[in-house]
Each structure stands twice: as structure tokens, then as C-alpha cells.
C-alpha positions as MATLAB code, in Angstrom:
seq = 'XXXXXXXXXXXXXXXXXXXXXXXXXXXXXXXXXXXXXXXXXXXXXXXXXXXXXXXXXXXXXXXXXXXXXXXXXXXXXXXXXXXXX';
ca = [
      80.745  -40.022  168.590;
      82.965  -39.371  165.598;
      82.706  -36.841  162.863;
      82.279  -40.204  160.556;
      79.231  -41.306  162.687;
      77.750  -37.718  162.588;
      78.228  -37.330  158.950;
      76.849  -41.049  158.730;
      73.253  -40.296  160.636;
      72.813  -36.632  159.372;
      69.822  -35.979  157.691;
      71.124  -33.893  155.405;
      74.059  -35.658  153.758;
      74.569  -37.207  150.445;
      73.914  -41.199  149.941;
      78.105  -40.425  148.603;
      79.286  -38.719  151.551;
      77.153  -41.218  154.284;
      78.830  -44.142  152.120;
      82.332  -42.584  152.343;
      82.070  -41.673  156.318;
      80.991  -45.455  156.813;
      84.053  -46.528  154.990;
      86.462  -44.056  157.029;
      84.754  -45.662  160.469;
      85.641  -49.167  159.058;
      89.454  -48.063  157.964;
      89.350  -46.924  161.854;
      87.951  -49.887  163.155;
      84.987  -47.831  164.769;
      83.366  -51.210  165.591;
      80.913  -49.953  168.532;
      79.612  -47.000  165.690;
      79.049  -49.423  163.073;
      77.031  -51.256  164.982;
      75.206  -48.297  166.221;
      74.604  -48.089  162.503;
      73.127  -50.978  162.208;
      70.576  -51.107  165.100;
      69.363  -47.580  163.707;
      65.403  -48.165  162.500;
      65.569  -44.867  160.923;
      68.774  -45.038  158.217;
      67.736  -46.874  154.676;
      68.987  -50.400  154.650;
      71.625  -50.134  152.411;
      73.425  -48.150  154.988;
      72.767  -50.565  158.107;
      74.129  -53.213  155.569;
      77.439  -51.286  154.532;
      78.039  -50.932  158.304;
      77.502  -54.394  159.103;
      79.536  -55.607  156.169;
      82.184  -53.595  157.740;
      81.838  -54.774  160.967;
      83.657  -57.947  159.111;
      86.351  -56.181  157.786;
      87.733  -54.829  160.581;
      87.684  -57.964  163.081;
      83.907  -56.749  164.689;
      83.267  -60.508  166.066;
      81.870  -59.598  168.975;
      79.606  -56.902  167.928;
      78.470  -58.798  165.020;
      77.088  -61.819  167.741;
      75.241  -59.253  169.603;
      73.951  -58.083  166.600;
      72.569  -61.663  165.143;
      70.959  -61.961  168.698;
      69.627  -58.540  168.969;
      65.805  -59.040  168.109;
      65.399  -55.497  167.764;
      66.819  -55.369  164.183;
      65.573  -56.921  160.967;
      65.630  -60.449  160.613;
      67.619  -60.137  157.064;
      70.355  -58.240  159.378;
      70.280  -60.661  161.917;
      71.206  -63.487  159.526;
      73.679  -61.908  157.775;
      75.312  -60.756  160.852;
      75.257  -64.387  161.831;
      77.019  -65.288  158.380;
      79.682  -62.680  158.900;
      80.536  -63.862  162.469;
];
């Protein structure tokens, strides 16, 4: 996992500095964290939805199918992973 990702699920970081290592993993293209992101029950929603608006940015096609099939997550993700694919 990357430094972004580990700054991005610590407990302990600012809403600014989990926002700014989501950004850095989509400038990176870190498709397979962002999604990671997004499956993860335990980070606040607006977090799981910065990832998976990323996801489109930096060509995550694949990864935002799985994720619009993935019953696991929230509907509301599921559909707007479905939009962004």
C-alpha cells in the first residue's frame, strides 16, 4: 500500500490531509487503492465518494464495474459507480 492510502485510512489524519492523499492516489492513477477506498464500511462517505469520483478521472473502468456490482457497498455508491463507468 502507498503512503497516500495509509495517510487516506489513518485514524488520525485531518479531513484536509485524507482529501489531499486521495487526490495524490488519483494524479498516480492508484486505481486498485481507490477502490479499496471505496469498499471501506468504516471511512465517512464523503471519502468513499472522492475515491470513486477519482476512479473516473484516471481511466478506473474496470474497477468502477466491479464496484457497481459489488453488493457489499452502499447502494448510492453502486449507482454512481455505474454512472461513472
Amino acid at each position: 500500500m502507498s503512503t497516500q492510502f495509509q495517510t487516506a485510512v489513518k485514524a488520525t489524519v485531518s479531513d484536509t490531509h485524507r482529501y489531499d492523499a486521495i487526490d495524490r492516489m488519483v494524479e498516480r492513477g492508484e486505481r486498485t487503492n481507490l477502490g479499496i477506498l471505496v469498499r471501506m464500511s468504516g471511512l465517512d462517505g464523503e471519502f468513499r465518494r472522492r475515491a470513486l469520483n477519482g476512479l473516473a478521472e484516471c481511466n478506473g473502468a474496470d474497477e468502477l464495474e466491479d464496484l457497481a456490482e459489488d453488493t457489499t457497498i452502499d447502494p448510492s455508491l453502486r449507482r454512481r459507480a455505474d454512472e461513472l463507468c
